[in-house]
N, C-alpha and C positions, 0 to 999 in steps of 0.2 A: 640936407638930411631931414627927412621926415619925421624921423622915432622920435617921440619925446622923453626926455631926461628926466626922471626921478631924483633924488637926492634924498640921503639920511644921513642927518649928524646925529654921533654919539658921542654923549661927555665921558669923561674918563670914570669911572664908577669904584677906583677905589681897587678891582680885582684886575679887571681887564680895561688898558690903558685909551683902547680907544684912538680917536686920531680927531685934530682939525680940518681933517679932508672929512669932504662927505662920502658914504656911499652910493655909487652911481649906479643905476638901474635904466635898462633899454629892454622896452617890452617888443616881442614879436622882429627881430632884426631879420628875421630872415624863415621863411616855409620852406620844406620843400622834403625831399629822398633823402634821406642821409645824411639828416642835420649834424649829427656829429664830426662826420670827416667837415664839411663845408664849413665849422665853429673852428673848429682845428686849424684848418688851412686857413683861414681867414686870420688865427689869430696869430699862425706861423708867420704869412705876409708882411704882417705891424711889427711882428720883433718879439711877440709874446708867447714864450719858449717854454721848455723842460715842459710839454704836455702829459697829460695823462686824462684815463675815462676811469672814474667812477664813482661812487656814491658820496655825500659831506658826512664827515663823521659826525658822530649823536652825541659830543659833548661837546662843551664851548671850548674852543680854542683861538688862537689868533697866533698872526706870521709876526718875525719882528724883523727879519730880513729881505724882506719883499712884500710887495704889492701882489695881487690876486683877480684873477678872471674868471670867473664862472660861467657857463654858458651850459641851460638846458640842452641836450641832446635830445631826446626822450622823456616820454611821460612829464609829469609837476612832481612836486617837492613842496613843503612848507620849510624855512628857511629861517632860524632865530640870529640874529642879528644884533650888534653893540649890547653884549654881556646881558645881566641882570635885570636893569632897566632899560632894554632894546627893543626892538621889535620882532613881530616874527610878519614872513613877507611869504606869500605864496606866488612857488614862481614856474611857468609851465614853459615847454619848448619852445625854443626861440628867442628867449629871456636871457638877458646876459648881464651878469653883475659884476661891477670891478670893486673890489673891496681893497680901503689904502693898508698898509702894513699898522697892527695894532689892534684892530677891530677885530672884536669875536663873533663868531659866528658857529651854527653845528646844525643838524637837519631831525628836527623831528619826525618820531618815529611813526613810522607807518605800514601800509602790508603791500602798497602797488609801487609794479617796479619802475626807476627814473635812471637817465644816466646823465652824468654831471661831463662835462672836458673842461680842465683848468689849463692856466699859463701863466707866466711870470714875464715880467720887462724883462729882454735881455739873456731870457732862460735862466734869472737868480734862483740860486740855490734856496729853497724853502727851511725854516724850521717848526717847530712844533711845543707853540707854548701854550699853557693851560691858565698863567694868572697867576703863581705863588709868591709869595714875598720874596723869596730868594732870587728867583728869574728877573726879576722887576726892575731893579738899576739898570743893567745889563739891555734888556729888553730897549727901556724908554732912551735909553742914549745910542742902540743903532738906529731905532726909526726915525730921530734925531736925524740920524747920519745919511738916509738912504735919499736917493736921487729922486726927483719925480721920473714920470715914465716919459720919454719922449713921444709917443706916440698912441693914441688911444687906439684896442686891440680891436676894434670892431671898420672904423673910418678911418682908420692910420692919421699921418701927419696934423691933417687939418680934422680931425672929428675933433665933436664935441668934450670929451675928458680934460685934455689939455688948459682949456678955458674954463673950463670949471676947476680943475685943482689949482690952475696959476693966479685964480685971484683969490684964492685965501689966504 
């Protein structure tokens, strides 16, 4: 594998929990016609399911029941990332981000059009948390609970994710 691996830790900030897995960033995986179906099937092949195309929502939020794929289809995006104190990451087609379950993220706003294609290990069912006191137990005791991904959605078996989340 050529692409090189990014990495972003975020600590837990109090609102949005955050994870000890890093976020993993792969620039440019792949050019070509019709990045979106080819991000798709690509991340169908690895096991990285329940897809869909389109835009990240404009507030922070974070999964507690799965792990997360993102993959520029179309156009860039600016991309805010581990809550409050996180970053924001610009990231243009070809781009593919796995974000571990916990970690908030939401897309600043902009006027030019992008298309996003997500997937989950396994095709898990997604939720949709925003950070409030009450979600919070609840929250930090399933990502506790969830699995790593067996196989990274880009290089399956043997890519690089695997190795990166197994030695934290």
């Amino acid at each position: 594998m050529n692409t090189p691996v990014e990495r972003y830790l975020f600590a837990d900030d109090g609102v949005i929990p955050n994870s000890p897995l890093p976020v993993v960033l792969y620039r440019r995986v792949w050019a070509g016609a019709d990045l979106s179906s080819w991000l798709e099937n690509r991340f169908k092949t690895h096991h990285w399911t329940n897809n869909w195309r389109d835009i990240i929502l404009p507030y922070d939020h974070f999964h507690s029941t799965t792990h997360e794929v993102l993959g520029v289809g179309k156009g860039r995006v600016k991309l805010h990332i581990g809550g409050q104190k996180g970053e924001t990451l610009t990231v243009s087609e070809g781009d593919v981000l796995i974000i571990p379950a916990g970690v908030g993220h939401f897309a600043l706003p902009q006027d030019d059009p992008y298309e996003i294609v997500g997937g989950y290990p396994d095709g898990r069912s997604w939720d949709l948390l925003r950070g409030s006191a009450e979600e919070r137990m609840d929250a930090l005791s399933r990502i506790a609970q969830l699995p790593l991904p067996q196989t990274d959605p880009i290089f399956g078996a043997d890519g690089p994710l695997r190795s990166v989340w197994h030695s934290v």
